[in-house]
C-alpha positions as CSV (number, residue, x, y, z in Angstrom):
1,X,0.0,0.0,0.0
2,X,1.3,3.7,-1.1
3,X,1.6,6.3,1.4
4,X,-0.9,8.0,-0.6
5,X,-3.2,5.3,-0.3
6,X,-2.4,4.4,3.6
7,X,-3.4,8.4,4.3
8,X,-6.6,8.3,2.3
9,X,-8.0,5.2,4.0
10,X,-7.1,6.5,7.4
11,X,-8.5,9.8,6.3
12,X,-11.8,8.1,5.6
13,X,-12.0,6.6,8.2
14,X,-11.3,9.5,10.5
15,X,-14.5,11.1,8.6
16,X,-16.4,8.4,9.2
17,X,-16.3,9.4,13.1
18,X,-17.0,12.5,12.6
19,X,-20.1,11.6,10.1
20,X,-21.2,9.9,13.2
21,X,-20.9,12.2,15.7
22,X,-22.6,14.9,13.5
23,X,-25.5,12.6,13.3
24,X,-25.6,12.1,16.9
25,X,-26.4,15.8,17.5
26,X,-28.8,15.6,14.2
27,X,-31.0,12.7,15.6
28,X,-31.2,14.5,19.1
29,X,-34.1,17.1,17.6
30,X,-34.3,14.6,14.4
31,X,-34.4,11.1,15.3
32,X,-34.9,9.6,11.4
33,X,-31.9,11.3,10.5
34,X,-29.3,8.6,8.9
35,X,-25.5,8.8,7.2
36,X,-26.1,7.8,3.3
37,X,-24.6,3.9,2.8
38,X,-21.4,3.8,0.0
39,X,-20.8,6.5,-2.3
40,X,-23.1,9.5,-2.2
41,X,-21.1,12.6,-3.3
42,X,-24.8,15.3,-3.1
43,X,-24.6,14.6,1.0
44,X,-23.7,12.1,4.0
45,X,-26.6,12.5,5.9
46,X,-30.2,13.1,5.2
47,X,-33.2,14.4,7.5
48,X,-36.3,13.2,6.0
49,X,-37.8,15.4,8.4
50,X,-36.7,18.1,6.9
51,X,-36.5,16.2,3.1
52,X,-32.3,17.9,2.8
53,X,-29.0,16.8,3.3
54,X,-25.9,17.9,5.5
55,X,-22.3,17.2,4.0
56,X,-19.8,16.7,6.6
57,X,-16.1,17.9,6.2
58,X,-12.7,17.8,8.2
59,X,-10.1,20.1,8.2
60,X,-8.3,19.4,11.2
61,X,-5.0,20.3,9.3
62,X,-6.8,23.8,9.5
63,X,-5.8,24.5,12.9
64,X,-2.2,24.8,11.3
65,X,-2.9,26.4,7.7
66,X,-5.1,28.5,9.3
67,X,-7.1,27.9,6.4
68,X,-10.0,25.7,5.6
69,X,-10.3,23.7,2.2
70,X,-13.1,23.9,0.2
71,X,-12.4,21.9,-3.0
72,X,-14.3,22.5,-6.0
73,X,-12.6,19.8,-8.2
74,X,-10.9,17.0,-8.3
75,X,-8.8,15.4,-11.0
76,X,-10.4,17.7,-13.4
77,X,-14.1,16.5,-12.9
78,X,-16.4,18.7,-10.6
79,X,-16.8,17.5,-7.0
80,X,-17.5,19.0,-3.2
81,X,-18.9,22.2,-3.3
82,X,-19.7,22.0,-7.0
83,X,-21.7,18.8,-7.0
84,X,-23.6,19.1,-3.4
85,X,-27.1,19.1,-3.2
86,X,-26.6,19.1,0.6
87,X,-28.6,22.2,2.3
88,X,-25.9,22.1,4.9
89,X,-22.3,21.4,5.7
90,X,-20.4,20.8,9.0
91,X,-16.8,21.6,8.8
92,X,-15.4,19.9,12.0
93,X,-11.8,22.0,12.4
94,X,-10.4,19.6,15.1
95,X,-12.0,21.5,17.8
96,X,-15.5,22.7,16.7
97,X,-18.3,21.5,14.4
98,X,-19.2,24.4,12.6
99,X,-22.0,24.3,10.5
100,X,-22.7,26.8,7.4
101,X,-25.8,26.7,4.9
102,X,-24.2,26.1,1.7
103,X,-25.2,29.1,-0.3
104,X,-23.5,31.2,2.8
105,X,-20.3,29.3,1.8
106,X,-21.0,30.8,-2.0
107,X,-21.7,33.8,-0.6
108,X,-18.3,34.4,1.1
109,X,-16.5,33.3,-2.0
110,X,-18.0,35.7,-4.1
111,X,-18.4,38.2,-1.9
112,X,-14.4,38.1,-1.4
113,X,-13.1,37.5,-4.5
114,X,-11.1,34.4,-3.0
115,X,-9.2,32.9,-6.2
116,X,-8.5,29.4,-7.0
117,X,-5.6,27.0,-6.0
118,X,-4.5,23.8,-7.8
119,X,-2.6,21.4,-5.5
120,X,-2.6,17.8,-4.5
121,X,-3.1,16.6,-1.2
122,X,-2.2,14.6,1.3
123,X,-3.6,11.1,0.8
124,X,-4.5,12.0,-3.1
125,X,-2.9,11.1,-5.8
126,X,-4.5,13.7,-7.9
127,X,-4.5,17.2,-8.4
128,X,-7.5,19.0,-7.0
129,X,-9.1,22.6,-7.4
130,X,-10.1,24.5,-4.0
131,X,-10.3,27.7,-2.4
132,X,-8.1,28.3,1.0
133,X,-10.3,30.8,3.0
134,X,-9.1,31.7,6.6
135,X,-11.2,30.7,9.0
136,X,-11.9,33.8,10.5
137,X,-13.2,35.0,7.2
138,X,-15.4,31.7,6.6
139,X,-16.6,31.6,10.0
140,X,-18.1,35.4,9.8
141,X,-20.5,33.2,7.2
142,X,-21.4,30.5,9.8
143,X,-24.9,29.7,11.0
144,X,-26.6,28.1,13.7
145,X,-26.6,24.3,14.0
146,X,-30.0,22.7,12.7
């Protein structure tokens, strides 16, 4: 197994955690609430209560950079924030699960002007298109959880 390949899987699993623990504090006010099985790139968890989906992301490297990812594309092919349908995302830092509505996320890159960067990262073996945005800017767009 690459290095490459040894990060991603411990990666993923890492997110799987977190998935879970975001669902935890979903199913406290919205008990139907459940994490998508396999593959679902529009969203991890759905609340049919609410008929929308919450993507959940980590950026624990963050509390170095300073800077959270939001990727846009990866390998050339639209992904993330271009392909959600989620109506929420949780961006779990390493310390705090902080929760944006998706078009608030838009909002603060447009409003900003925050440019592109092309880069591969760690536990990929492809290049990937993202914005960095410091968190203090990207948290001024933060909302209450659900």
């Amino acid at each position: 197994m690459t290095d490459a390949n040894s990060s991603f899987i411990k990666d993923l699993s890492r997110g799987k955690v977190i998935e879970k623990r975001v669902l935890s504090i979903i199913k406290l006010k919205y008990p139907k609430a459940y994490i998508e099985d396999g593959y679902f790139k529009e969203w991890d968890i759905f609340i049919p209560e609410l008929n929308f989906g919450v993507e959940v992301k980590l950026d624990e490297k963050s509390a170095e950079t300073g800077n959270i990812v939001i990727e846009v594309n990866f390998n050339n092919t639209p992904s993330a924030l271009s392909t959600t349908k989620a109506k929420y995302w949780v961006i779990y830092d390493g310390f705090n699960f902080n929760w944006f509505l998706v078009n608030n996320i838009k909002k603060c890159l447009m409003e900003n002007n925050l440019k592109l960067v092309r880069f591969v990262g760690d536990g990929d073996t492809k290049s990937k298109d993202a914005y960095l945005i410091n968190k203090d800017l990207l948290y001024k767009y933060k909302t209450i959880k659900i």
